[in-house]
C-alpha positions as a Python dict, from the first residue, in 0.01 Angstrom:
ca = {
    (1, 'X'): (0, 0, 0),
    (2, 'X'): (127, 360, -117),
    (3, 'X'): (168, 603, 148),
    (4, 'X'): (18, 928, 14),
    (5, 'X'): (245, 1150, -64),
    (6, 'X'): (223, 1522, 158),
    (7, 'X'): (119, 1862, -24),
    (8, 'X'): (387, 2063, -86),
    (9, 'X'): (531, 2387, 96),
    (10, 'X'): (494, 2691, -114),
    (11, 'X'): (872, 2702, -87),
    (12, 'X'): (857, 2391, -261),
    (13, 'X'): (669, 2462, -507),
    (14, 'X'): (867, 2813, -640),
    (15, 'X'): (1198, 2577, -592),
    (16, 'X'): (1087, 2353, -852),
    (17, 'X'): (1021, 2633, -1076),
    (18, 'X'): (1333, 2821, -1021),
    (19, 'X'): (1601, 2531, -951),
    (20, 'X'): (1610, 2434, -1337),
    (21, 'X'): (1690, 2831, -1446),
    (22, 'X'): (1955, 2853, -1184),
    (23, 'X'): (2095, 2548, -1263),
    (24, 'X'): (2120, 2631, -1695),
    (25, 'X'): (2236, 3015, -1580),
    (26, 'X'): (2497, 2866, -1333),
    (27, 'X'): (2641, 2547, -1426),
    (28, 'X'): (2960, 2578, -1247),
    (29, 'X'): (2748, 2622, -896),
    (30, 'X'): (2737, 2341, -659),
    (31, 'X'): (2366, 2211, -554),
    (32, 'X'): (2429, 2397, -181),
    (33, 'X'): (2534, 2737, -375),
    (34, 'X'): (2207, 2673, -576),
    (35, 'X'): (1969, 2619, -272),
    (36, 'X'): (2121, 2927, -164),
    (37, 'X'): (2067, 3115, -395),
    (38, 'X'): (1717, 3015, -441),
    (39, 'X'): (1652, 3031, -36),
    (40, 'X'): (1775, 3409, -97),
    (41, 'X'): (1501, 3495, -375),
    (42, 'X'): (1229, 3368, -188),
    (43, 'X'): (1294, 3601, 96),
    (44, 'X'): (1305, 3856, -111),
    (45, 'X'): (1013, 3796, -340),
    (46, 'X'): (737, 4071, -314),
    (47, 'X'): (392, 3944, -173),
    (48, 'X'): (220, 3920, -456),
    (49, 'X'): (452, 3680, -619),
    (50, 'X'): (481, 3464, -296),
    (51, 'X'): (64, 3461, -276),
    (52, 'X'): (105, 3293, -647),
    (53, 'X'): (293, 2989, -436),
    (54, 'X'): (107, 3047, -106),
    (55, 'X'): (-224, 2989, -305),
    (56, 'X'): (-104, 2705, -540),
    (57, 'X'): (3, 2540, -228),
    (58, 'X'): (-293, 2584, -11),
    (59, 'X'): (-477, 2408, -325),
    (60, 'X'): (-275, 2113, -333),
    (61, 'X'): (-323, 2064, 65),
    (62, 'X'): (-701, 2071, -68),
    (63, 'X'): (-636, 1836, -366),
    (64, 'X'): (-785, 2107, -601),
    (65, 'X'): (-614, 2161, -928),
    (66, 'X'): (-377, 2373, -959),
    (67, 'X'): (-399, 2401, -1307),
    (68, 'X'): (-609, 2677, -1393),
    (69, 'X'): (-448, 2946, -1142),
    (70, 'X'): (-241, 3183, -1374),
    (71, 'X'): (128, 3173, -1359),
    (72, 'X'): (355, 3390, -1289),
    (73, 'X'): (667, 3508, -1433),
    (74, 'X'): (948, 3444, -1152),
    (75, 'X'): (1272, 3590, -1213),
    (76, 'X'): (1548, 3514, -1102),
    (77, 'X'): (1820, 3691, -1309),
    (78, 'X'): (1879, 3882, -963),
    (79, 'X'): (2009, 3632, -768),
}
C-alpha cells in the first residue's frame, strides 16, 4: 500500500520552478550554492509573487487543481 504523498510547501513549489533556471544560468554552482541562492530569492520575493505559491500550495493541501491558477513570471536573473 502507497503512502500518500504530503502537499507541498509553497517554498517547494517556487523551488521547482526556479532550480532548473539557476541550474542552466549557473552550471559551475554546486547544488548547496544553488539552494542558496534560491533560499535568498524567496525572501526577497514581493507578496504578490509569494501569494502565487502560497495559493497554489494551499490548493494542493485541498487536492484542487492547480492548473487553472495563472502563472507567474518568476525571475530570477537577480540572484
Amino acid at each position: 500500500m502507497e503512502k500518500p504523498q504530503k502537499p507541498r510547501s509553497a517554498y517547494l513549489l517556487y523551488y521547482f520552478d526556479v532550480h532548473q533556471t539557476i541550474q542552466q544560468e549557473f552550471p559551475s554552482l554546486h547544488q548547496s550554492e544553488i539552494i542558496e541562492r534560491i533560499s535568498g530569492c524567496w525572501k526577497r520575493l514581493n507578496v504578490a509573487d509569494k501569494g502565487y505559491y502560497l495559493e497554489k500550495a494551499k490548493l494542493e493541501k485541498e487536492g484542487t487543481d492547480t492548473v487553472c491558477l495563472p502563472h507567474i513570471s518568476t525571475s530570477v536573473s537577480s540572484v
